[in-house]
N, C-alpha and C positions, 0 to 999 in steps of 0.2 A: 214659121217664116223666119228670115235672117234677122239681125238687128243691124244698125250701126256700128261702128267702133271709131270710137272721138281720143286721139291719145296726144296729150299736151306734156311738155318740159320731159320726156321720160330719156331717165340717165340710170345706167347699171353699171355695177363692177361686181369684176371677181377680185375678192381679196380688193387691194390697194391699186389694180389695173383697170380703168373706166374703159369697157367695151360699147356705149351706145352717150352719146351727146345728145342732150336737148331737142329729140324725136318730137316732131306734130306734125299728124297724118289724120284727115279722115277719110275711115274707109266704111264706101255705103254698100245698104244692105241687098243682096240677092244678087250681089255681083262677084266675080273673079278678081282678087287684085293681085299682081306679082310681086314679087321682092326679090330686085334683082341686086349682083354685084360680083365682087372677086373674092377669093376665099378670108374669112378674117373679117369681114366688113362689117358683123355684127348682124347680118343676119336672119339665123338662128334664133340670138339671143333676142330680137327683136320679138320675135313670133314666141320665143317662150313666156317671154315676160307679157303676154295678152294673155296667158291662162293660169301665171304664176308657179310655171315649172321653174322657172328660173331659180326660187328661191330656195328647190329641194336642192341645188347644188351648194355645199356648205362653203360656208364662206364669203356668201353674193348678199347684195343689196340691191334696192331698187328706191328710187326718186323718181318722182312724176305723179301724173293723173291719167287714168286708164278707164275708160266707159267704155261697157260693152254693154247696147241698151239704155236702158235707165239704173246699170248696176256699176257700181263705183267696186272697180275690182281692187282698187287698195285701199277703201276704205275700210274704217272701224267696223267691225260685224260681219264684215263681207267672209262667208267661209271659201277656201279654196276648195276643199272638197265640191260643194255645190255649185261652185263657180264651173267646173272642171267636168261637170255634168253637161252644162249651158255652150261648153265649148270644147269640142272634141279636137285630137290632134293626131295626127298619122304620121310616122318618123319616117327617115328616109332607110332604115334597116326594117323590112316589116317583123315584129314583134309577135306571133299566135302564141297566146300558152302551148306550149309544145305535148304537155299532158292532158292538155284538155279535147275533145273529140270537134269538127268542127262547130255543130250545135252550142255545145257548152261555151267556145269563143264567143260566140256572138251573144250569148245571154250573159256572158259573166257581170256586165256591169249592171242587168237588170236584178240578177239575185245578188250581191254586193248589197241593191239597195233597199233589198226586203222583196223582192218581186218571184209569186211562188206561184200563180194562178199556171198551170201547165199548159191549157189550150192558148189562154194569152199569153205566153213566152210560143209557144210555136207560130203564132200569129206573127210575133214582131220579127223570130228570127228571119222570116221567110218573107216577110217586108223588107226587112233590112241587107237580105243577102238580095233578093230581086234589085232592090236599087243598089248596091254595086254591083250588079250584072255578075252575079256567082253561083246565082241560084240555078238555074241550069244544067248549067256542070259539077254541082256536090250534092244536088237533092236526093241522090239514091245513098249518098254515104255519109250523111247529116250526123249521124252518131257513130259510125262503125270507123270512120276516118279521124286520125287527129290532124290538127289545125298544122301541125308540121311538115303532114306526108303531101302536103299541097303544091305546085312549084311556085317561086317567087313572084310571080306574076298576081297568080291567085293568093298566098298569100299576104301580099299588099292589099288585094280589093277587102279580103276576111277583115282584115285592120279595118277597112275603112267602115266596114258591113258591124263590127263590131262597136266604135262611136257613133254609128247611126241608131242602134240599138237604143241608145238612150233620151234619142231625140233631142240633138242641140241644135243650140241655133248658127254659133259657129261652128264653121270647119277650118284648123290648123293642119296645114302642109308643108312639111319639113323636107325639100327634095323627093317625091313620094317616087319619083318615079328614073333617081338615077342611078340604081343599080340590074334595074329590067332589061331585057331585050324591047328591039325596036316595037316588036308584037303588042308586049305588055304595055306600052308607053302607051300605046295609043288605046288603048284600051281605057287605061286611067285617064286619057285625056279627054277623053269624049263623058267619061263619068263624069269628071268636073263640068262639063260643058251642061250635061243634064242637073247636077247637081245645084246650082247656084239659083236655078228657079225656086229651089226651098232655101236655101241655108247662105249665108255671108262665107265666101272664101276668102282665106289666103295663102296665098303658094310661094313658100321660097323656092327658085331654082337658078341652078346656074344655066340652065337651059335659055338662052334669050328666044330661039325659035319659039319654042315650046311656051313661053309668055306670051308673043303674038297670040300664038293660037288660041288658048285656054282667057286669057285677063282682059278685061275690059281697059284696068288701070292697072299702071305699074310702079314703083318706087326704088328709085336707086341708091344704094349704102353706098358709101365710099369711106372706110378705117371711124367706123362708129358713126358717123353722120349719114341722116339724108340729104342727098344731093337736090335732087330730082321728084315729083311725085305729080303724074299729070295722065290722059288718058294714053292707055299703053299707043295707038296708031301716032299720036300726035309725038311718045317720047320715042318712040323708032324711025320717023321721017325727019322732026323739027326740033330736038332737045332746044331746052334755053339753057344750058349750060355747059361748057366747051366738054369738063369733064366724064358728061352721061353720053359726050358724043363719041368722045375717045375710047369708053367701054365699050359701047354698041360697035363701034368698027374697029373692033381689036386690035385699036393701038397698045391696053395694057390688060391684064387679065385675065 
């Protein structure tokens, strides 16, 4: 099942440039929340810093307090590997090892972490490809196909098929679905829509439609700060803020 995620005072920078102000948000568990805004708003940065990708970019720092669960993800002891386990993340370029066959995608994070039983690795891959709705269409080519020869559509769900593999609680959404055709979009969106009954989302997009559809709640960046952060029907009718109004009816953006 999902968890919470409670995030208080969180400030980032690249180098000597503060990309994210004094963020607190909570976002609850087995639900969709968006993360909307205009390009630069921080994002991204916001979503990476919940699983600590942020910090493999050199150079960056992070300030704040980050709970996801009962895990203090910048605390003392806290490893990011295992963290990173707990919370899966699907980018907006989908990612297959391009040498790996499809099968082997989707187990790599379970052998990674010692996982050798053969019936149980076929067991999860075929769990984990069923819930991104890809099992279907690659079950005849599970080994003879690589994770590349797939078209973009499917290989976004593989990505997603592949952090399911490892059974987190969260799921990280970095635009997943804006470089698809109309087809694919909706494909991923209706995953998410399935998805959330097991696992905490959240979906950056520049899509505001596509927030309606998919989030329960949504939250608005505006140049490192949240704006906004309320249930997504209520910030698309009635913002309290002139700002999140002006995004929404593409005065700027």
């Amino acid at each position: 099942m999902g968890v919470p995620i409670r995030v208080r005072g969180l400030n980032a920078w690249f180098g000597n440039t503060q990309a994210l102000y004094d963020i607190g948000i909570d976002v609850p568990p087995n639900h969709a929340t968006a993360i909307i805004g205009p390009s630069g708003c921080g994002k991204s940065t916001f979503v990476r810093c919940l699983n600590r990708m942020h910090e493999t970019i050199p150079n960056t720092r992070v300030e704040g307090d980050v709970k996801i669960g009962a895990t203090d993800v910048y605390g003392n002891g806290t490893s990011a590997v295992a963290l990173r386990r707990r919370v899966g993340m699907v980018f907006q370029k989908p990612n297959p090892f391009p040498t790996m066959s499809i099968y082997d995608n989707v187990a790599a994070g379970l052998k990674l972490n010692g996982f050798r039983n053969r019936r149980e690795l076929d067991s999860v891959v075929e769990r984990s490809l069923r819930q991104a709705a890809l099992w279907d269409e690659v079950k005849d080519d599970l080994k003879k196909k690589s994770g590349a020869s797939l078209s973009g559509g499917q290989q976004q769900r593989l990505c997603i098929a592949r952090a399911l593999a490892v059974e987190p609680e969260v799921m990280l959404m970095d635009e997943p679905a804006s470089a698809l055709d109309p087809i694919s979009t909706a494909k991923i969106e209706d995953l998410i829509y399935q998805l959330k009954e097991q696992y905490t989302i959240v979906i950056v997009t520049h899509n505001m439609q596509q927030a309606a559809r998919v989030a329960e709640f949504t939250g608005f960046f505006l140049m490192g700060r949240m704006i906004e952060f309320d249930k997504t029907e209520k910030m698309f009718t009635k913002p309290n803020d002139k700002r999140t109004e002006d995004y929404i009816t593409g005065r700027f953006g």
